[in-house]
C-alpha positions as CSV (number, residue, x, y, z in Angstrom):
1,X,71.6,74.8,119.1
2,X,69.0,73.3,116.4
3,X,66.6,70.7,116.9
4,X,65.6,68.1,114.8
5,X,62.6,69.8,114.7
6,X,64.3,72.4,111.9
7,X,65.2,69.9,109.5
8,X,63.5,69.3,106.3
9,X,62.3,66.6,104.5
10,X,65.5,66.9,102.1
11,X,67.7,66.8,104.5
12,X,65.6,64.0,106.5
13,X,65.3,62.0,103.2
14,X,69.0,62.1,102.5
15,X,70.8,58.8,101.5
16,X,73.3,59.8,104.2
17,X,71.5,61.8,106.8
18,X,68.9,59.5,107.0
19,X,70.8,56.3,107.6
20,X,72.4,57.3,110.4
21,X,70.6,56.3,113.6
22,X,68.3,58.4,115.2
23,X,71.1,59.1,118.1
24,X,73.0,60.0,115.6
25,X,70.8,62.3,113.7
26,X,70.2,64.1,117.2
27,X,73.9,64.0,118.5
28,X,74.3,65.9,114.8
29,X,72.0,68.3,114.8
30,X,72.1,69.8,118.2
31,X,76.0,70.5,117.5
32,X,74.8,72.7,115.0
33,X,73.9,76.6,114.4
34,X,72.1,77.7,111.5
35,X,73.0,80.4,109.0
36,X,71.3,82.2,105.8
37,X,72.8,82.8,102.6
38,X,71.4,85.1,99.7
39,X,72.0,84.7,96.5
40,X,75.6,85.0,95.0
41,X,77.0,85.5,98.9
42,X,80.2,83.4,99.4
43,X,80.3,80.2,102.4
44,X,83.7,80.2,102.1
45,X,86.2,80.6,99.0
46,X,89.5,79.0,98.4
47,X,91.8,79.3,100.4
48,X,90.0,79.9,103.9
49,X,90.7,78.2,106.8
50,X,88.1,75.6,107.7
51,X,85.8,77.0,110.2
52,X,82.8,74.2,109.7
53,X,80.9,71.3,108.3
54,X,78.0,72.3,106.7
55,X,74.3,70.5,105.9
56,X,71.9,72.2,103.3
57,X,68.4,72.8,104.6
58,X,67.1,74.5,101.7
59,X,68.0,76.4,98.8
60,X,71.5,75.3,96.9
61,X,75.1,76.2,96.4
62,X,77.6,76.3,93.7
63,X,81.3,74.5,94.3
64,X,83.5,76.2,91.8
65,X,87.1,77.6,91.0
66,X,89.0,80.0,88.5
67,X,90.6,78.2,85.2
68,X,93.7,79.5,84.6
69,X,92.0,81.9,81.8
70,X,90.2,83.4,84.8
71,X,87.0,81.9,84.0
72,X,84.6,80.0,86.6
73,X,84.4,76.4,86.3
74,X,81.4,75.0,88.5
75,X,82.0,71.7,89.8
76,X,79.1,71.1,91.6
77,X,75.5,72.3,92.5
78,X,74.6,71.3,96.7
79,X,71.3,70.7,96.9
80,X,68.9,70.6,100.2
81,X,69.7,67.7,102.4
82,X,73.7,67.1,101.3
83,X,76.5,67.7,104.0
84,X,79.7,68.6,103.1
85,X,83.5,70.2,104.2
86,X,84.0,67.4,106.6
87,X,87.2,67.3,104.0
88,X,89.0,70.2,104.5
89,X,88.2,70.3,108.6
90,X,89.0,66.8,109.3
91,X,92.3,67.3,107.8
92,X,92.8,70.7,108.6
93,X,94.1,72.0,104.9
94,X,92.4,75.1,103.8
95,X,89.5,75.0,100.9
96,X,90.1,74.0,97.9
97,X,87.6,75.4,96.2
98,X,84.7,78.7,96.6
99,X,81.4,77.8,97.8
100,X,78.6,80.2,96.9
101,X,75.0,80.7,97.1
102,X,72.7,79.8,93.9
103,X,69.5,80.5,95.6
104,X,68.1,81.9,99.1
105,X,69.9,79.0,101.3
106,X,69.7,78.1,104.9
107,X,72.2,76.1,106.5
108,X,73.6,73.7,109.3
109,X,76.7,74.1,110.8
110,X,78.8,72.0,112.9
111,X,82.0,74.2,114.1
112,X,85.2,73.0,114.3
113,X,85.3,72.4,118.2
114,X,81.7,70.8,117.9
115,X,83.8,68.5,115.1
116,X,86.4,67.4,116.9
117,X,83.7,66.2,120.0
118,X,81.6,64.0,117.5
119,X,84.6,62.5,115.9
120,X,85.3,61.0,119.1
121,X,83.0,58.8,118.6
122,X,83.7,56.0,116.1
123,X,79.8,55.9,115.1
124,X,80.5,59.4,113.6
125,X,83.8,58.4,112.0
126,X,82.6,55.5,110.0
127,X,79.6,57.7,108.9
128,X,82.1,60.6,108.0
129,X,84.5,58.0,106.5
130,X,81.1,56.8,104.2
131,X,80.5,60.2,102.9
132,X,84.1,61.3,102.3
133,X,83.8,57.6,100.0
134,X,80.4,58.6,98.4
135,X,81.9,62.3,97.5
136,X,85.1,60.3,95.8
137,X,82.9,58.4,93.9
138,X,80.7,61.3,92.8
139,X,84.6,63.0,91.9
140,X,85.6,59.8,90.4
141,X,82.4,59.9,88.1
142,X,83.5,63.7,87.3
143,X,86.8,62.7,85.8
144,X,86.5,59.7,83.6
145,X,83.4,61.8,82.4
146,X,85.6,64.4,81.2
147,X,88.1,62.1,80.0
148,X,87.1,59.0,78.6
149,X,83.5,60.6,77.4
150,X,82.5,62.2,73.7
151,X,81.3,65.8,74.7
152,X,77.2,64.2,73.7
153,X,77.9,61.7,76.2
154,X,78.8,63.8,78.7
155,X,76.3,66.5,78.8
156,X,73.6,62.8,79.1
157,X,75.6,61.8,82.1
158,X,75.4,65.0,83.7
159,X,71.9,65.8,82.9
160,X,70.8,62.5,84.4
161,X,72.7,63.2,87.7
162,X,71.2,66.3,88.4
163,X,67.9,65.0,87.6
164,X,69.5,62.8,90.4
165,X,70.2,65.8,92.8
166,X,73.9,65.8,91.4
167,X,76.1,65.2,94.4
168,X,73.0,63.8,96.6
169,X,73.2,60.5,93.8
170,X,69.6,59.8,94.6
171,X,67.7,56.8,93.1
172,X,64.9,59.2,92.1
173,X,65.0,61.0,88.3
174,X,63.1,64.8,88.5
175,X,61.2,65.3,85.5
176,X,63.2,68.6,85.1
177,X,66.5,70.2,85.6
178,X,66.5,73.5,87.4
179,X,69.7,75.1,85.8
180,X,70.6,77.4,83.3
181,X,72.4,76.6,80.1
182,X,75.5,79.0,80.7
183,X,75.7,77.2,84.6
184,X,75.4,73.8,83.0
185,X,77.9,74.9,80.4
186,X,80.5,76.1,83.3
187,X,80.2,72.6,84.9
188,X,80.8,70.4,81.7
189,X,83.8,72.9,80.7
190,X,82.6,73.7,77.3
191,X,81.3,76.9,75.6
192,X,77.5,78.1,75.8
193,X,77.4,77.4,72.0
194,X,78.5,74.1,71.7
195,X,76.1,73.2,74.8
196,X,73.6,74.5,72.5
197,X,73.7,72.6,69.7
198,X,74.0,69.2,71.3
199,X,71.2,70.0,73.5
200,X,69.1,70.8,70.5
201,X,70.4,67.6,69.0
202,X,69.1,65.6,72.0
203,X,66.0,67.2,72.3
204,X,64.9,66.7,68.4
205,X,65.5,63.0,69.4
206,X,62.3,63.5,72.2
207,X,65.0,62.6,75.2
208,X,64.5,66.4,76.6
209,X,62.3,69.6,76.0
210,X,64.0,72.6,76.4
211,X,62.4,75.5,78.8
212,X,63.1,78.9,80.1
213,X,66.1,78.4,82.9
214,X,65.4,74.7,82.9
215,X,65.4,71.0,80.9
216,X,62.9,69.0,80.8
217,X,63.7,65.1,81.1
218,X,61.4,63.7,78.8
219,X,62.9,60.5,78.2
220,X,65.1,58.7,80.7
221,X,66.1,56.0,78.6
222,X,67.2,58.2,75.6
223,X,69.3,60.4,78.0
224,X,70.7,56.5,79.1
225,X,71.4,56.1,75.0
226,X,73.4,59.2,74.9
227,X,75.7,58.0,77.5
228,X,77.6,55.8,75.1
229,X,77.5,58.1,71.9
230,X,80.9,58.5,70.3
């Protein structure tokens, strides 16, 4: 059993987590065990039976898949402080998808018995019902931006979610981008080259710097301009 004690101040900070009441917040946490990823070590991959709902401490995850040409598309980076498969094990359908380490992550989890107790309250079900709607929205976002969006526009959109903790959609923009070129190329479903250019592009317009593994957000606004480029 954890203790509130264990959390950290991502997960505390948390547009989710932390407006839930503070019953709520405990009721959560002490249904949970914790568990420790290394890098590149699999949470679950496609196709497994649900076996918990999980809330990031520290560290971050990759959500990805296979295209059919048998390369890895990432969908999403999990960042300290998101919860997530409430999907999957409220519906009892296997995943969809292959959750992996990116980093050295810790983790929550609430099993599936543990589940099935706090969804008998309706508290927890309206609070699992508002995250399932804040995940749609984030996939939502995902598709028109990959078709209704020039590839420029695009790579702004994303760059200024992750500056945003990608799926956590906070309110806050990082001065930097922790990700590397090839990852951020997998997510946007383009090749390392044309990422390249059009990040080169941006940053001779002073909207980003570009840095070893990372981006540097140098202007929010010009990133903002990009999102309607055509």
């Amino acid at each position: 059993m954890a203790l509130m004690t264990e959390t950290s101040e991502e997960m505390r900070t948390n547009p989710w987590f932390s407006v839930l009441s503070a019953e709520g917040r405990e009721s959560l946490i002490r249904k949970c065990e914790t568990i420790t990823l290394q890098p590149g070590e699999y949470l679950f991959r496609r196709g497994d039976v649900p076996n918990g709902f999980y809330g990031v401490k520290c560290g971050r995850l990759k959500a990805s898949t296979l295209r059919e040409d048998g390369k890895e598309a990432i969908l999403a980076v999990i960042e300290a402080g998101n919860w997530f498969g409430q999907t999957s094990l409220a519906s009892g359908q296997r995943r969809l998808r292959d959750v992996a380490a990116l980093d050295r992550s810790s983790l929550f989890v609430v099993g599936p018995a543990a589940f099935e107790e706090l969804m008998l309250d309706t508290t927890f079900v309206r609070a699992i019902a508002e995250l399932q709607s804040m995940h749609m929205n984030w996939l939502y976002r995902m598709v028109e931006d990959a078709t209704l969006h020039s590839t420029r526009a695009r790579i702004a959109r994303r760059l200024l979610l992750l500056a945003s903790g990608d799926v956590t959609l906070s309110s806050q923009c990082r001065q930097h981008v922790s990700l590397s070129q090839d990852t951020l190329a997998m997510m946007l479903g383009i090749t390392r080259q044309t990422l390249s250019l059009e990040l080169k592009a941006m940053a001779e317009t002073g909207a980003i710097a570009l840095r070893y593994g990372r981006i540097e957000i140098r202007s929010k606004d010009l990133i903002s301009a990009f999102q309607d480029y055509s």
